[in-house]
C-alpha positions as CSV (number, residue, x, y, z in Angstrom):
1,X,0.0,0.0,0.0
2,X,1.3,3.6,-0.9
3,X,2.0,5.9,2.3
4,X,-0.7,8.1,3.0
5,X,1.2,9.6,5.9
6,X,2.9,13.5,5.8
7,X,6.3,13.9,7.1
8,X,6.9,16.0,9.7
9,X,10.3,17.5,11.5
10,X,12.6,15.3,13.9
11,X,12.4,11.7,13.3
12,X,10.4,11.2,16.5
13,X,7.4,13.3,15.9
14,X,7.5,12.0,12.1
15,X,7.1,8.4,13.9
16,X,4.4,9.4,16.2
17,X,2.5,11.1,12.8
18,X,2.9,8.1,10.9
19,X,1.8,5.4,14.0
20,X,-1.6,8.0,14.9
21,X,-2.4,8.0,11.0
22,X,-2.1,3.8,10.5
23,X,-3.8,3.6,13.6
24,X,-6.7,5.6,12.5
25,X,-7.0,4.0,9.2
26,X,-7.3,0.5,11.5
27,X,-10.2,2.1,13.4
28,X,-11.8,3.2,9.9
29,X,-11.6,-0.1,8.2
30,X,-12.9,-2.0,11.0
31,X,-15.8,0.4,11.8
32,X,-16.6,0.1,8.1
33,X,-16.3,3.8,6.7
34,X,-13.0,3.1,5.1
35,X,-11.7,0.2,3.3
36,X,-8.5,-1.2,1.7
37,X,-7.4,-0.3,-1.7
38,X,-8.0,-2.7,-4.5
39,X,-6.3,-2.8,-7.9
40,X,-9.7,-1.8,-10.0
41,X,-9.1,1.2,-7.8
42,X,-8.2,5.0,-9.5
43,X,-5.4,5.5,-7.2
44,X,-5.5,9.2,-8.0
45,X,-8.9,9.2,-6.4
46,X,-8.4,6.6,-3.5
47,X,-5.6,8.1,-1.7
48,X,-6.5,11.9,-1.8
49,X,-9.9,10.8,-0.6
50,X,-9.1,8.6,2.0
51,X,-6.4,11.3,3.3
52,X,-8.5,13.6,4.1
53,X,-10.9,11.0,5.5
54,X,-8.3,10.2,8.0
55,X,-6.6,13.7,8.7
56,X,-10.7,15.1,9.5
57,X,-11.5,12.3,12.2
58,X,-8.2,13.0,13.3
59,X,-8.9,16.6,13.9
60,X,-12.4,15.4,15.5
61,X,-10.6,13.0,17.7
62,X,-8.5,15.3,19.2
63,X,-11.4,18.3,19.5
64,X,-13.8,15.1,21.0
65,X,-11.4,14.8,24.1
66,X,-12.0,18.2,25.2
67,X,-15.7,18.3,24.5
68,X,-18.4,17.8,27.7
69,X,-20.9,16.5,24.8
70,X,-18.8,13.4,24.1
71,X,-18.0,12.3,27.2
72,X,-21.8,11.2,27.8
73,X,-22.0,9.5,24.3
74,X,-22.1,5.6,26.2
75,X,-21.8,2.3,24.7
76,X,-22.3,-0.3,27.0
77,X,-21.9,-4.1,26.5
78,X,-23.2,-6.8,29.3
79,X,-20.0,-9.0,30.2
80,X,-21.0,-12.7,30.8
81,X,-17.6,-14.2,31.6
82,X,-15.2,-14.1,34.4
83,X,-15.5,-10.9,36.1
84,X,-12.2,-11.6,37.6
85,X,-10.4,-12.3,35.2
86,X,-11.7,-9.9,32.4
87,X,-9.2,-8.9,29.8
88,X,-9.7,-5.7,28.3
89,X,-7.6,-5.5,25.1
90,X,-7.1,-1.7,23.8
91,X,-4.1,-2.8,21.8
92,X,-5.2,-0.7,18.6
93,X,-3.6,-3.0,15.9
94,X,-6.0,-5.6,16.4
95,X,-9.2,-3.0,17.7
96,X,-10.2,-5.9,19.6
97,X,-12.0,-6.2,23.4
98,X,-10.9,-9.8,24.6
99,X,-13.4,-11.2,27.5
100,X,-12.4,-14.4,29.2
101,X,-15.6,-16.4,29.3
102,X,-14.5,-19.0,31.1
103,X,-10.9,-20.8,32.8
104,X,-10.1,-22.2,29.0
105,X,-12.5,-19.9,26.5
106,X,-12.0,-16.3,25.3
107,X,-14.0,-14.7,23.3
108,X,-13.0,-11.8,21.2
109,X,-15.3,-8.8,20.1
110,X,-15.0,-5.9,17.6
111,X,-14.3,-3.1,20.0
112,X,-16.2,-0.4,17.7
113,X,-19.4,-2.4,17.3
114,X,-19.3,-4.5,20.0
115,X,-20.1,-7.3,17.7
116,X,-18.5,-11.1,18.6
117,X,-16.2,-12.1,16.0
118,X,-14.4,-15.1,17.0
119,X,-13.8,-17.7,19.8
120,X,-10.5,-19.2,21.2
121,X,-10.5,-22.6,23.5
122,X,-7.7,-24.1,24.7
123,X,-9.7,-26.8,27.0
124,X,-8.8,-30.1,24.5
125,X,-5.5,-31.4,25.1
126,X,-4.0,-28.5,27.3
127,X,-3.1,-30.5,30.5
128,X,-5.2,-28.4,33.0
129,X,-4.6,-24.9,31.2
130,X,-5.9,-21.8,32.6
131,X,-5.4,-18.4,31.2
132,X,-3.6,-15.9,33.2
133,X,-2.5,-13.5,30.7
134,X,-2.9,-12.3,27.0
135,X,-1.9,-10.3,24.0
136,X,-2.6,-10.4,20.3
137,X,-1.7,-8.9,17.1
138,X,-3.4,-8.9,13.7
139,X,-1.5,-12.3,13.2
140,X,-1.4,-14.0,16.4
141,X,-3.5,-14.3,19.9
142,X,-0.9,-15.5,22.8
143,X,-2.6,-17.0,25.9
144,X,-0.2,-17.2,28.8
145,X,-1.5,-20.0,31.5
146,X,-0.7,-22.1,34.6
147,X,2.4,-24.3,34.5
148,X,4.2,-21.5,32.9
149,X,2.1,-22.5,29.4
150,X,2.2,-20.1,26.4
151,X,-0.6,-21.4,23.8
152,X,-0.3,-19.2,20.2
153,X,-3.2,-19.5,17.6
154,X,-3.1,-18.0,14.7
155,X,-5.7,-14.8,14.6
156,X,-7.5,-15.9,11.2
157,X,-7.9,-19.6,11.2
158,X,-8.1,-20.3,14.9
159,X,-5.6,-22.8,14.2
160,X,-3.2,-23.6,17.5
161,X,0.1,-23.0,16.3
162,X,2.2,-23.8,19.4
163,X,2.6,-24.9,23.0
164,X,5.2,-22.7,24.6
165,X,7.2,-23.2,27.6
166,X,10.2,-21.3,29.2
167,X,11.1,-23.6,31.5
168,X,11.7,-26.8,30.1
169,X,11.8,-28.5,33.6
170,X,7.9,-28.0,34.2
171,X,7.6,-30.1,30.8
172,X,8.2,-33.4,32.4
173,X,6.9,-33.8,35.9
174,X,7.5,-37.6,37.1
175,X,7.2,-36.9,40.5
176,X,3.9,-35.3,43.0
177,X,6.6,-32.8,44.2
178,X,7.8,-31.8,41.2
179,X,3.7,-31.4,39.9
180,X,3.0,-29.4,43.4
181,X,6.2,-27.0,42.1
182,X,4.9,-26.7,38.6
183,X,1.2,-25.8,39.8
184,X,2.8,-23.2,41.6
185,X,4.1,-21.4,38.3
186,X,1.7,-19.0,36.0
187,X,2.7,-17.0,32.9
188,X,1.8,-13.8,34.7
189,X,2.4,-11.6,31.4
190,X,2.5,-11.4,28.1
191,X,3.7,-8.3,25.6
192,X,4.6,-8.4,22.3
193,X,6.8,-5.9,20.7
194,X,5.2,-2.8,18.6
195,X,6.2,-4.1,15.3
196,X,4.5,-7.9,16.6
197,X,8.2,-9.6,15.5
198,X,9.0,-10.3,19.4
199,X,7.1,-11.9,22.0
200,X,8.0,-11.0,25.6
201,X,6.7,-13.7,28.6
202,X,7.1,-13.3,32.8
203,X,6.8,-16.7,34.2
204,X,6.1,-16.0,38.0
205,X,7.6,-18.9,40.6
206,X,4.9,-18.3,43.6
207,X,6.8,-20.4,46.0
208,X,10.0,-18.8,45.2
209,X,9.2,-15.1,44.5
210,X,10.9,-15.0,41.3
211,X,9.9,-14.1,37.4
212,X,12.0,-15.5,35.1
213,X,11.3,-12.7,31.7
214,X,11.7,-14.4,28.4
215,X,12.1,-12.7,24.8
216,X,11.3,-14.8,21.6
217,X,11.9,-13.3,18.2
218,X,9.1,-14.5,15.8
219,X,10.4,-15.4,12.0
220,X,8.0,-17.2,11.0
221,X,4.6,-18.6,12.3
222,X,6.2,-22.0,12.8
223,X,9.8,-20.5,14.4
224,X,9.5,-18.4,17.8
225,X,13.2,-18.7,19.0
226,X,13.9,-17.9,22.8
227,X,17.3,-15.3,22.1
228,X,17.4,-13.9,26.2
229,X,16.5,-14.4,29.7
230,X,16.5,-13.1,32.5
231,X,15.6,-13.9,36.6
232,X,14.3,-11.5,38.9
233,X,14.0,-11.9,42.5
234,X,11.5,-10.6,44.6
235,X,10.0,-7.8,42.5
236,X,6.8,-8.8,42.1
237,X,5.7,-8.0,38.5
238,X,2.4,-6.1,38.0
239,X,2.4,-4.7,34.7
240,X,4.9,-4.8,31.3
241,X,4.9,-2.8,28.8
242,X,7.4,-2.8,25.6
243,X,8.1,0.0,22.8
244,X,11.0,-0.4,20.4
245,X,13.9,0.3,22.6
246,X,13.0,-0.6,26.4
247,X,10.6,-2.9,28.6
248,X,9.1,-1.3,31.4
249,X,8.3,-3.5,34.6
250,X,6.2,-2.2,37.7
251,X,6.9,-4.1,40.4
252,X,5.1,-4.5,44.2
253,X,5.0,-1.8,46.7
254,X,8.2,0.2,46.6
255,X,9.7,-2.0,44.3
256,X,9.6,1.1,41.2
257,X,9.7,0.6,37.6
258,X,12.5,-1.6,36.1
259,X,13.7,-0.1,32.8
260,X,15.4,-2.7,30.5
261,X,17.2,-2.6,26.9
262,X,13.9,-4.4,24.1
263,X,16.6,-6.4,23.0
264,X,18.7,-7.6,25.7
265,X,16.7,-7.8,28.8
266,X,19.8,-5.6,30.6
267,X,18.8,-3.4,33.4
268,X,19.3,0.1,32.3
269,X,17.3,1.9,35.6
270,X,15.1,1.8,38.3
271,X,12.3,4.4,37.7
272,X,10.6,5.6,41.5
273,X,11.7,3.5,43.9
274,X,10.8,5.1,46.3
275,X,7.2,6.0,45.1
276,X,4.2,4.4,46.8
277,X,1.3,3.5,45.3
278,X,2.4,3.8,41.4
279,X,-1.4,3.0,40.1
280,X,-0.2,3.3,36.5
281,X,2.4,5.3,33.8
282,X,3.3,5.7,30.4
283,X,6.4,6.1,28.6
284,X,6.9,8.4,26.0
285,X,10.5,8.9,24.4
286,X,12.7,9.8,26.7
287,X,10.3,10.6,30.0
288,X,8.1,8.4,31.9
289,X,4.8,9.9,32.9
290,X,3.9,8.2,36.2
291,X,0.2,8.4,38.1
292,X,0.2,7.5,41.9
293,X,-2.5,7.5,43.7
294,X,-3.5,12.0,43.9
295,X,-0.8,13.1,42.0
296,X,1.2,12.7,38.2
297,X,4.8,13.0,38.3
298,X,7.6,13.0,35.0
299,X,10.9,11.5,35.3
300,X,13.7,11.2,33.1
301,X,14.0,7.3,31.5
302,X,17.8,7.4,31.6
303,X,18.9,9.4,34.2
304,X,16.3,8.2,36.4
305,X,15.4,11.3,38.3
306,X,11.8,13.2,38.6
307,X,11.4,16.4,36.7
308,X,8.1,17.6,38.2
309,X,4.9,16.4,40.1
310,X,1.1,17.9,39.6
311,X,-0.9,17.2,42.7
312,X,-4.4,16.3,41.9
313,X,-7.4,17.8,43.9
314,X,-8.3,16.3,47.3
315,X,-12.0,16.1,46.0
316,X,-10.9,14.1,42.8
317,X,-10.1,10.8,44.4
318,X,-8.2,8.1,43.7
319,X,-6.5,7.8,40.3
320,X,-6.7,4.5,38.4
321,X,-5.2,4.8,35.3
322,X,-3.6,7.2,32.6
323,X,-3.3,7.0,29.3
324,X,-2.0,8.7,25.9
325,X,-3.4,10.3,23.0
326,X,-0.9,10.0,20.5
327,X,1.2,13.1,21.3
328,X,-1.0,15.3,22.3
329,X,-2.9,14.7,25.5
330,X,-2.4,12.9,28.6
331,X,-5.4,11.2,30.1
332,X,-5.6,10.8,33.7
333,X,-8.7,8.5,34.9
334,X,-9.8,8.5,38.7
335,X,-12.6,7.3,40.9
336,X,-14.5,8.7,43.9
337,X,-17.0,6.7,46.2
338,X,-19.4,8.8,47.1
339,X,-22.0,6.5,48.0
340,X,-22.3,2.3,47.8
341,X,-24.8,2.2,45.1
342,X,-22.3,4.9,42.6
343,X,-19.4,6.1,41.6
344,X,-17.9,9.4,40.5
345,X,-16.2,8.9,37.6
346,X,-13.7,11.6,36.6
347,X,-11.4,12.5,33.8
348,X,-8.6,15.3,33.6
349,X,-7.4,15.9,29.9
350,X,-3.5,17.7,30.1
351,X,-1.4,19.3,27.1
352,X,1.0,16.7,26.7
353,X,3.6,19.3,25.2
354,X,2.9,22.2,28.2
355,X,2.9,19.4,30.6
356,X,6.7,18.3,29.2
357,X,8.2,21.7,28.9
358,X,7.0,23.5,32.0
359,X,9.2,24.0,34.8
360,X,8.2,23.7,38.4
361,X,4.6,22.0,39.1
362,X,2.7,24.8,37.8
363,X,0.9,22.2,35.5
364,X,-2.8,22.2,35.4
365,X,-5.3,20.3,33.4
366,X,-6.8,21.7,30.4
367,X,-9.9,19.8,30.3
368,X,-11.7,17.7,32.9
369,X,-14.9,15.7,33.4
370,X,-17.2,13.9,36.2
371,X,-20.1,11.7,35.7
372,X,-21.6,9.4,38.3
373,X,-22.2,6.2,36.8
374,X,-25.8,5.9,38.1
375,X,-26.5,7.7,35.0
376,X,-25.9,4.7,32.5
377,X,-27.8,2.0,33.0
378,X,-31.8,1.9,33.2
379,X,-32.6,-1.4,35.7
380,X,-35.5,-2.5,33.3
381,X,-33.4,-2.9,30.5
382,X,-29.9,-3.2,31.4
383,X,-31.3,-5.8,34.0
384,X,-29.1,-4.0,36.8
385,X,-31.1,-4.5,39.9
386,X,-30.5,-1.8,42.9
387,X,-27.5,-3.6,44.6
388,X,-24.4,-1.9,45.7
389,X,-21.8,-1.3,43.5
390,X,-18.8,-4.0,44.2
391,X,-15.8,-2.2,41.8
392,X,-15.6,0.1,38.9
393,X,-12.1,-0.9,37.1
394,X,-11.1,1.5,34.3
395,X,-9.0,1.6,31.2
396,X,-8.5,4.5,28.6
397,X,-6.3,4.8,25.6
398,X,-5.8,6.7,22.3
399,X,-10.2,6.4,21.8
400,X,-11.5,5.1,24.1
401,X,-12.7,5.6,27.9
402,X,-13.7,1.8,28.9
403,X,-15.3,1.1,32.5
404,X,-15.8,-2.6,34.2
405,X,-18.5,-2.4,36.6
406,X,-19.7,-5.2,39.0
407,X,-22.1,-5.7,41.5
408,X,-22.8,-7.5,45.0
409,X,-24.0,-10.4,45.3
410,X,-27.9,-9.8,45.8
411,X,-29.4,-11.5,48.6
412,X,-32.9,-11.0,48.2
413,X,-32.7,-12.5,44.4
414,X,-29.7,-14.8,45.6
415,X,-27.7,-13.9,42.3
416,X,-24.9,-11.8,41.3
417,X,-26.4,-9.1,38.6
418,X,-24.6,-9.3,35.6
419,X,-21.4,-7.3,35.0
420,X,-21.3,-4.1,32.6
421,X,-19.1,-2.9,30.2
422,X,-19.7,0.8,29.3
423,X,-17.4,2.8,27.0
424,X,-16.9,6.6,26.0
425,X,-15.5,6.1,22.7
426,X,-14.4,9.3,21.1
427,X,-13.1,8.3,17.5
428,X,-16.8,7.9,16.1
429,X,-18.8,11.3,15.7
430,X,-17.5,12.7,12.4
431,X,-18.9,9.8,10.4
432,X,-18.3,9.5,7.0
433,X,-20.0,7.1,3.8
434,X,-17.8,5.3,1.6
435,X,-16.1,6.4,-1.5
């Protein structure tokens, strides 16, 4: 396909450009108001067309994050799997929300429609499986399970490609002691790289408080060669993410963020060690853009030192989650309980540039937002019965504010009501028709 992408100055910000405009011809393909080019089609025609397709739901995009009237635009999607163990997949290559439906089943939905589109089991032959973690890409869906298990199907024909293991000493287990050890393992996490050509696993040892990290370059669909790994002790892994040149590991309470080299596994810093309650963060080229729990701080990814912090307002609550719009916002998500039957859901939208180059902690939010979530489902149609509200769990991203909500268990009905997905999506009010 010819690049439909403008350049733009320093390599980075030319890389950024070209990764928001791919991105956004994903969403319109799958959403259906775009579609790939053909070779009956007038190229002269296609590409102008389609560029400014792209470059005006860009521009709406960026206006919708900063607009009250989109924020109460909800989708909402009833979640009848695992509640805890939902997966909520807002990796943009594949535009996918994955739910686990059950210990061995996922089933994987079209995140702009909300219609199902395919569904994964690993439950014949797989020795006891059960999914702990996962990650996709347009090609592949990796499940990572107990006993240290990595299961890869092939996104298109559902076809089971491999059975993975990084420890080849939990392949074989002769004896009841050495089964007790093995049960003991999980794949904790799995990330693959940006460009999908590397596959990085965390193998957690819960008897022995060690993750053994493992990184597997993908050739081809049939060879996924382990090239390092590495052991950690006693760090506790929560969350991974990868970019082209480092991993980023959050560990347990005071344990920081572990910055190591995307193709050597080697330590290169410890980001915050002395930070509690890190709730989320988010690289972006040379800074780390880290949320605790009332306040977002910047530090330096190589030198390893904090550059500024913006205390949030007491009123706001707690902070769950942050997230990036390409490079121009940063998205700060927190939650206050005001009462057992709601919760205050708020948003702070900051100038990702202002927020970089300021000095001091004079940094304030350009844009922010509350809603209490009472105000999105109806009980006689969502069939939400007045219960208590159990946990709102939140994710954001590029598009897209999505919100788990459960419920208690209901006593006088002697059921748990079922689980809700509700999403702000902000990519979808500047629609367009086909060429």
């Amino acid at each position: 396909m010819r690049s439909i992408m403008p350049g733009c100055g320093n390599s980075f910000s030319t890389k950024t450009l070209q990764v928001k405009w791919k991105k956004m011809h994903n969403v319109l393909i799958k959403k259906g108001v775009a579609v790939e080019p053909t070779e009956v089609d007038n190229y002269s025609e296609f590409y102008p067309e389609l560029y400014v397709k792209i470059k005006k739901h860009l521009l709406s995009l960026e206006k919708n994050w900063v607009t009250k009237a989109s924020y109460r635009q909800i989708k909402k999607m009833p979640y009848a799997g695992f509640v805890g163990h939902l997966n909520f997949q807002v990796k943009l290559a594949d535009q996918f929300i994955v739910t686990r439906q059950s210990p061995q089943t996922i089933e994987i939905f079209n995140r702009w429609t909300l219609a199902p589109e395919s569904v994964f089991d690993i439950g014949v032959d797989s020795d006891r499986a059960m999914m702990k973690s996962i990650d996709l890409t347009s090609e592949y869906l990796a499940l990572g399970c107990n006993r240290g298990k990595i299961f890869v199907f092939c996104i298109k024909t559902r076809d089971l490609l491999h059975k993975l293991i990084d420890d080849p000493a939990l392949l074989n287990c002769g004896s009841f002691a050495q089964d007790v050890m093995a049960s003991r393992v999980d794949c904790s996490h799995l990330v693959f790289s940006p460009t999908g050509n590397m596959l990085l696993s965390c193998i957690s040892n819960n008897s022995c408080q060690y993750e053994t990290l493992t990184l597997r370059k993908i050739t081809s669909p049939q060879e996924w060669k382990i090239v390092h790994q590495q052991t950690i002790h006693q760090f506790n892994v929560r969350r991974i993410q990868m970019d082209d040149s480092y991993i980023y590991l959050l560990g347990g309470a005071n344990k920081g963020i572990q910055v190591r080299c995307a193709t050597s596994l080697e330590l290169v810093n410890t980001i915050g060690e002395a930070e509690h309650f890190i709730k989320s963060f988010q690289p972006y080229d040379r800074w780390i853009i880290v949320a605790g729990r009332e306040q977002i701080s910047l530090w330096d990814t190589l030198v390893g030192t904090c550059i500024r912090r913006c205390q949030m307002n007491q009123t706001d609550g707690d902070i769950k989650t942050i997230g990036l719009v390409g490079d121009k916002y940063i998205i700060s998500c927190h939650v206050n309980c005001w009462s057992s039957e709601f919760f205050i859901l708020g948003v702070n939208v900051w100038d990702l540039r202002s927020f970089l180059e300021e000095r001091g902690e004079t940094s304030k939010p350009t844009f922010t937002f509350s809603e209490s979530t009472l105000s999105w489902h109806e009980p006689g149609i969502d069939g939400v019965r007045d219960t208590s509200v159990e946990k709102l769990k939140v994710f954001v991203d590029d598009y897209q504010v999505g919100c788990l909500i459960t419920w208690d268990f209901d006593y006088e009905r002697r059921e748990v009501p079922v689980p809700m997905l509700y999403f702000m999506d902000f990519s979808n009010h500047l629609e367009f028709s086909r060429s």
